[in-house]
C-alpha positions in Angstrom: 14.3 -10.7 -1.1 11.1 -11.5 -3.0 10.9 -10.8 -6.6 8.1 -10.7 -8.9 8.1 -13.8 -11.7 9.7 -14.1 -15.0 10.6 -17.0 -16.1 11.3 -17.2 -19.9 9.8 -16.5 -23.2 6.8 -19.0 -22.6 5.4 -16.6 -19.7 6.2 -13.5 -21.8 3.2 -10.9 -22.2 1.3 -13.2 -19.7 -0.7 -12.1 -16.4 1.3 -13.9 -13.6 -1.1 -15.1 -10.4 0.2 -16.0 -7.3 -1.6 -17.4 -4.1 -0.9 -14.3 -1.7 0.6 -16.8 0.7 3.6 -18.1 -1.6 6.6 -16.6 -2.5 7.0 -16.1 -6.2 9.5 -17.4 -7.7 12.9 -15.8 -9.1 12.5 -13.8 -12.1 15.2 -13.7 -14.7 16.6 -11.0 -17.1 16.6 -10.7 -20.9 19.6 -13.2 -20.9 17.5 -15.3 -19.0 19.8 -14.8 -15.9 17.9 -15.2 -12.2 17.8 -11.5 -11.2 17.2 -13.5 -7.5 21.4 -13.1 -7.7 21.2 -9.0 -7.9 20.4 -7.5 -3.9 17.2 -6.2 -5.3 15.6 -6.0 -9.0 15.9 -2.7 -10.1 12.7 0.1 -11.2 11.9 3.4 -12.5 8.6 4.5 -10.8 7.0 7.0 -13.1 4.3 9.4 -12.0 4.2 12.7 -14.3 2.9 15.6 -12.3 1.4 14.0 -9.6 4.6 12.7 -6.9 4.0 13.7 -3.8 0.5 14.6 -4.6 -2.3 12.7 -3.8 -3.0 10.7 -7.2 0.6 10.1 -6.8 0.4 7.7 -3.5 2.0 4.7 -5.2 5.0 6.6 -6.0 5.2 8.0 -2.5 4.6 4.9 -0.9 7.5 3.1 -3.0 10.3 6.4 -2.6 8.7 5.7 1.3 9.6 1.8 1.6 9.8 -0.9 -1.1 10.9 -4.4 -0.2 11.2 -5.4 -3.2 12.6 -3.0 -5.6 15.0 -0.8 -5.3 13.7 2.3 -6.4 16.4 3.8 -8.8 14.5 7.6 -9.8 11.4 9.0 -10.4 9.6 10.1 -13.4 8.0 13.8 -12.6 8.8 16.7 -15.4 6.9 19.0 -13.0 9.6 18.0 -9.9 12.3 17.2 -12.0 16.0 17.9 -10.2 15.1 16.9 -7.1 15.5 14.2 -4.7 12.1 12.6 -3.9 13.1 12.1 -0.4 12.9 16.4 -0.2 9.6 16.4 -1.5 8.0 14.1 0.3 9.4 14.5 4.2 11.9 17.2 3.9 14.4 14.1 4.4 17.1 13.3 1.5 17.0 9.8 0.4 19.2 10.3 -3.0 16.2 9.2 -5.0 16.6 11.4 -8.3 13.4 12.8 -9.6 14.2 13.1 -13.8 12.3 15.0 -16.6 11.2 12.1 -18.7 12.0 7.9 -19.4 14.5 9.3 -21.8 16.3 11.6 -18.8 16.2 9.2 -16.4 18.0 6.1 -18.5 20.8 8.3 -19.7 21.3 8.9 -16.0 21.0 5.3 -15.2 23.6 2.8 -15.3 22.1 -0.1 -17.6 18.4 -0.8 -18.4 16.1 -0.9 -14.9 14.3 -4.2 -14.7 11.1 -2.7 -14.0 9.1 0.4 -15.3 6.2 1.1 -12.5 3.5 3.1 -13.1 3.4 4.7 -9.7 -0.1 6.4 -10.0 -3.3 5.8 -9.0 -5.7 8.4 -11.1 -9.9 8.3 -10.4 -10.7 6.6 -13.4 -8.4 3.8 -13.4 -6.9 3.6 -16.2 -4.3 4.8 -19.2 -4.2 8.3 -21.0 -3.2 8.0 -24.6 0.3 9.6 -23.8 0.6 6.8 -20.5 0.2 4.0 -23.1 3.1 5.9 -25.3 5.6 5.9 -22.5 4.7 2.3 -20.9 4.9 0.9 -24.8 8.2 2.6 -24.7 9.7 1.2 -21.6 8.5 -2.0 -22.8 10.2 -1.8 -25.7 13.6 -0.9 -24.3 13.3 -3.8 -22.1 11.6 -3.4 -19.1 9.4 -5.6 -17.3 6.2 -3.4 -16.2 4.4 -3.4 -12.6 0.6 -2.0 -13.3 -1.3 -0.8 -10.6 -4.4 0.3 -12.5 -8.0 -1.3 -12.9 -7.0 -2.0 -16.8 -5.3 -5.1 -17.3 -2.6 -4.8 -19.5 -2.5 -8.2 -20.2 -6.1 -8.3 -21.5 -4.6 -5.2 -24.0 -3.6 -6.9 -27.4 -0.9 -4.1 -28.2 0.5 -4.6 -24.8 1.0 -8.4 -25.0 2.3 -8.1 -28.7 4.7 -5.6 -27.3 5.5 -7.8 -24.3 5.9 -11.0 -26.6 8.2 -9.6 -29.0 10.9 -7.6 -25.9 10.3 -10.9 -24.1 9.6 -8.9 -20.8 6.4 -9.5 -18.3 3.6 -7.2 -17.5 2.2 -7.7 -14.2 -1.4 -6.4 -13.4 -1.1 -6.5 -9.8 -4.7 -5.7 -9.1 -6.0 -8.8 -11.4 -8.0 -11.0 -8.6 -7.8 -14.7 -8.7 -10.0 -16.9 -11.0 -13.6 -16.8 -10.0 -13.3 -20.0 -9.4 -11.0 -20.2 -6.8 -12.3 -17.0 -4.8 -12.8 -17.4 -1.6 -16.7 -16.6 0.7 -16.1 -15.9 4.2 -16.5 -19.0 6.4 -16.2 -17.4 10.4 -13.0 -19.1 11.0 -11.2 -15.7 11.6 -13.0 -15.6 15.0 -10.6 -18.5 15.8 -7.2 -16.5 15.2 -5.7 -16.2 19.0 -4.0 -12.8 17.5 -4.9 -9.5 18.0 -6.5 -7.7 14.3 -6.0 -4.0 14.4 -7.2 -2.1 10.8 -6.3 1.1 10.5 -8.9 2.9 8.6 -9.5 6.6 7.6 -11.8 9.8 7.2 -11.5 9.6 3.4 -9.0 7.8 0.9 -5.5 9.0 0.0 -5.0 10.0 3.6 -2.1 7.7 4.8 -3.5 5.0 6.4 -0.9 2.1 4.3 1.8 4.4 5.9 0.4 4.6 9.3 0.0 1.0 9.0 3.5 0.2 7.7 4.9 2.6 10.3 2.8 0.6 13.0 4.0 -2.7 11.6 7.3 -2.0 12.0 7.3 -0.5 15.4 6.0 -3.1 16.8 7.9 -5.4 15.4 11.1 -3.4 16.6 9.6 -3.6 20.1 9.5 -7.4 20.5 5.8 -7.9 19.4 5.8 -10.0 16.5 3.7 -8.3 14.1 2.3 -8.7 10.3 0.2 -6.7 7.8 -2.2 -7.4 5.4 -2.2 -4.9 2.7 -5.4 -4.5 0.4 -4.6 -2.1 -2.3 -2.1 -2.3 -5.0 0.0 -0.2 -3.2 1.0 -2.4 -0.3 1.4 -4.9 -3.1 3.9 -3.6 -5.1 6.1 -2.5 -2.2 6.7 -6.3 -1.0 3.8 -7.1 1.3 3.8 -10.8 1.4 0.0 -11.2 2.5 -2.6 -9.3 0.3 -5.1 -8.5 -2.1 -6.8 -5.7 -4.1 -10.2 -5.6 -2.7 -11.4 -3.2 -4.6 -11.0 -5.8 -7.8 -12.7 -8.4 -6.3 -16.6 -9.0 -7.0 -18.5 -8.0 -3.9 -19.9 -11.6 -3.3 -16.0 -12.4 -2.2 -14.1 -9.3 -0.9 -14.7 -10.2 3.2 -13.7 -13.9 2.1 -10.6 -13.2 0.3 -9.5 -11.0 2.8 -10.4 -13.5 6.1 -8.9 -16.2 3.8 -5.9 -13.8 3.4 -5.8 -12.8 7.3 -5.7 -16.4 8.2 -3.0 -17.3 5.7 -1.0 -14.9 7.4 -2.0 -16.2 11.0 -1.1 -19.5 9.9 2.2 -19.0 7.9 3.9 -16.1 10.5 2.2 -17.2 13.8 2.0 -13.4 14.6 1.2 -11.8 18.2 -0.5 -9.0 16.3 -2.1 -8.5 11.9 -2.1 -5.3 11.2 -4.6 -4.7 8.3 -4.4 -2.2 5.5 -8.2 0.6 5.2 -9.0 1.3 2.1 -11.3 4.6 1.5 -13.7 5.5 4.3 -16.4 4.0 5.9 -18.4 7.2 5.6 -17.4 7.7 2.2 -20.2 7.3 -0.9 -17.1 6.6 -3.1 -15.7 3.3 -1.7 -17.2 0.3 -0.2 -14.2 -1.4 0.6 -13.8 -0.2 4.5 -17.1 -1.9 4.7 -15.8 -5.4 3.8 -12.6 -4.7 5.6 -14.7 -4.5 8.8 -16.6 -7.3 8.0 -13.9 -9.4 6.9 -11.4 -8.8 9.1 -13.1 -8.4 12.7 -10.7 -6.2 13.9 -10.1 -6.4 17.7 -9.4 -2.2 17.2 -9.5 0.4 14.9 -6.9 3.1 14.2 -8.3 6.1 12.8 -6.1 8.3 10.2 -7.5 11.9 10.3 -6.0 15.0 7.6 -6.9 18.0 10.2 -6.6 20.7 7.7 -8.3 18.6 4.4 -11.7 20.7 3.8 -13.7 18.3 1.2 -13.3 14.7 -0.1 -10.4 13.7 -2.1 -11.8 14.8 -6.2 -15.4 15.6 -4.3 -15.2 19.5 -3.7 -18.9 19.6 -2.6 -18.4 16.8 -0.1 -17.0 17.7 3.4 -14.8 16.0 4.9 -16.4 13.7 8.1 -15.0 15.0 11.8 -13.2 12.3 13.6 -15.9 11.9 15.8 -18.9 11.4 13.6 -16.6 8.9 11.7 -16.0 7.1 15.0 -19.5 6.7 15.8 -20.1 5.1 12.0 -17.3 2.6 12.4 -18.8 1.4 16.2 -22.0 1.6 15.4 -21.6 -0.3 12.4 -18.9 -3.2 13.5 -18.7 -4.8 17.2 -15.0 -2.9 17.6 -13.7 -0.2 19.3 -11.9 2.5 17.7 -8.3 2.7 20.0 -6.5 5.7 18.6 -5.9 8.7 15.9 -3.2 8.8 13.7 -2.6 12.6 12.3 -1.7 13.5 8.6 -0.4 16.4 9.1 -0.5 18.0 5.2 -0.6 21.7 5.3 -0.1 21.7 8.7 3.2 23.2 10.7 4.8 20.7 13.1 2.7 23.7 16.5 -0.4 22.7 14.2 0.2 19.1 14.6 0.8 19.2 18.6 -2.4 21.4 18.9 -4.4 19.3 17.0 -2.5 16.1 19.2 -3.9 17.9 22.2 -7.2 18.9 21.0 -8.1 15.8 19.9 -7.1 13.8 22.4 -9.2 16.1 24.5 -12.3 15.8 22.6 -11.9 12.0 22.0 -10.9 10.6 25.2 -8.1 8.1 22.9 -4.5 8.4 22.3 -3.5 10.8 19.1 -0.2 10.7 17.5 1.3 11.4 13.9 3.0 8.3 12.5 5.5 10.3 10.5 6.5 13.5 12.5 6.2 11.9 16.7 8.3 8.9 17.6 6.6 5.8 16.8 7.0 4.6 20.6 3.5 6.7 20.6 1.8 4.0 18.1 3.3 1.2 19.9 1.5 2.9 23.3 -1.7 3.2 21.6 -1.8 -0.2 20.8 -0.6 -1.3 24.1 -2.9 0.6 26.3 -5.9 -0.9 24.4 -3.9 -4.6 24.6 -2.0 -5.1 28.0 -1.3 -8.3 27.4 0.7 -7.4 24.4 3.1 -5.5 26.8 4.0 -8.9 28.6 4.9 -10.7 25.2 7.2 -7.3 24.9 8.5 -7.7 27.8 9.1 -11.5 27.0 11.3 -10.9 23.8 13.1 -8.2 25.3 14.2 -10.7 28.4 
């Protein structure tokens, strides 16, 4: 398994950069032990009432699928008692949600290696009781994964902190130096894989689950398949090829990611990259689908849709774009074809879901499926139907 680095005293309190291409290398404990020998380097994930809520998708997405931690409880005082498993698909997973940091190391057999802050709040950064508990978990001993648009290593309290419990803060979202970001050069249009991004209505809406889901479907199926994640999300649960678009200056964001996407051609040889929306195209908000289209050239898109979502996530005046008119955007705007919708079904009964399956499908003329709740042998089809000769590499690996 990949772990994140820490190695020693002399890197203590220090932002750790990695080419998104290279596999870190093994951290070590407070004894200065390899913590490459333990199955997986342990973590609290702590998002205080927000799991399973929308601010809360880093959480969700790590309870979901992490292959790099394993994820040891939860930190929700609203939730606590609970599995997190329950809360978030109905479906047990023996992931203890716990009351407080406190709660969930006197429940815990020895000091976690890593305290994640598993939010991702509007404005990016720290509360004055967020900094209280980090500083805390810090200074019991545990290496810290931040998601967040503040650096904690740019924070002189943090690194102080940091240097004296000889642990490492990671700010996964930190870009690379400016002088080693990459401008897009056009070679992407000489990948011979397929580039399918799944993209979205609005942000918070699934489409890193869809996409994992996707991933590993068609992987499953014989089609050798990887993603390219471009959140901090993605990041922190062990995606080997990524970056943080929405930290990286304008100027660079479709370079970095077709410098990314290539890297991944190039070091997995892949029949199919699966790449990670961020936001909507239609949405004032965000600008990063826009340099996902443009830097990745997708061959398709994959459309995530919330049926039952009235306005914009924290925009209550804003409605939320129909499939259709968000369709149109995403053609008219890129030279790509939008293959299928994906369904997240929140608020929404399992005879909502197959209506809205049917409707859309209807309206649309594409495939429609719901990664989480219809067997993922419907994603695979979508993606087939648009890409025959996909089926015939399938059919390959499976002779």
């Amino acid at each position: 398994m990949t772990k994140l680095p820490l190695n020693g005293p002399e890197t203590a309190g220090q932002v750790i950069h990695l080419p998104f291409a290279q596999k870190p290398a093994a951290p070590r404990d407070m004894s200065g032990s390899p913590l490459a020998d333990k199955t997986n380097a342990t973590a609290i994930v702590y998002c205080e009432a927000n799991f399973g809520a929308l601010d809360g998708k880093t959480a969700n997405g790590l309870v979901r699928h992490s292959e790099k931690y394993t994820i040891l409880s939860v930190i929700d005082s609203m939730k606590a008692g609970l599995d997190a498993g329950s809360v978030l698909d109905d479906k047990p997973n023996a992931i203890p949600i716990y009351r407080d940091l406190d709660d969930a190391l006197e429940k815990t057999d020895g000091i976690p290696d890593y305290f994640i802050y598993g939010m991702a709040p509007a404005t990016g950064m720290l509360s004055t009781s967020e900094r209280a508990v980090v500083l805390d978990a810090i200074n019991r001993g545990m290496n810290i994964v931040n998601g967040l648009h503040e650096f904690l290593n740019d924070d002189p309290e943090f690194v102080a902190a940091a240097n004296t419990a000889n642990v490492v803060i990671q700010d996964i979202r930190k870009p690379r130096p400016k002088n080693e970001l990459r401008q897009f050069s056009a070679r992407i249009n000489d990948l011979k894989c397929r580039r399918i991004a799944v993209l979205g209505t609005d942000c918070a809406i699934g489409k890193r689950t869809t996409a994992s889901i996707l991933t590993r479907a068609l992987n499953k199926h014989g089609i050798k398949t990887v993603m390219v994640t471009t959140g901090q999300t993605g990041k922190i649960q062990g995606g080997r090829y990524g970056v943080a678009l929405d930290a990286v200056p304008s100027q660079f964001c479709c370079g970095e990611l077709e410098a990314t996407i290539i890297e991944a051609s190039e070091g997995e040889n892949p029949d199919v990259i699966i790449i990670e929306g961020q936001g909507a195209l239609s949405h004032p908000a965000f600008c990063t689908s826009a340099f996902i289209l443009r830097g990745s050239v997708p061959d398709g898109v994959i459309l995530q849709h919330a049926p039952r979502r009235a306005h914009r996530c924290d925009f209550e005046t804003m409605k939320m774009p129909t499939p259709r008119s968000e369709i149109d955007l995403i053609q008219a705007f890129a030279d790509t074809t939008v293959i299928g919708l994906t369904v997240n079904h929140e608020h929404m009964s399992d005879t909502d879901v197959s209506a809205a399956i049917t409707r859309y499908e209807a309206e649309l003329g594409i495939p429609v499926t719901d990664a989480l709740t219809r067997p993922t042998e419907h994603l695979v089809d979508m993606v087939l139907s648009s890409f025959p000769e996909l089926e015939r590499k399938q059919t390959a690996a499976v002779v």
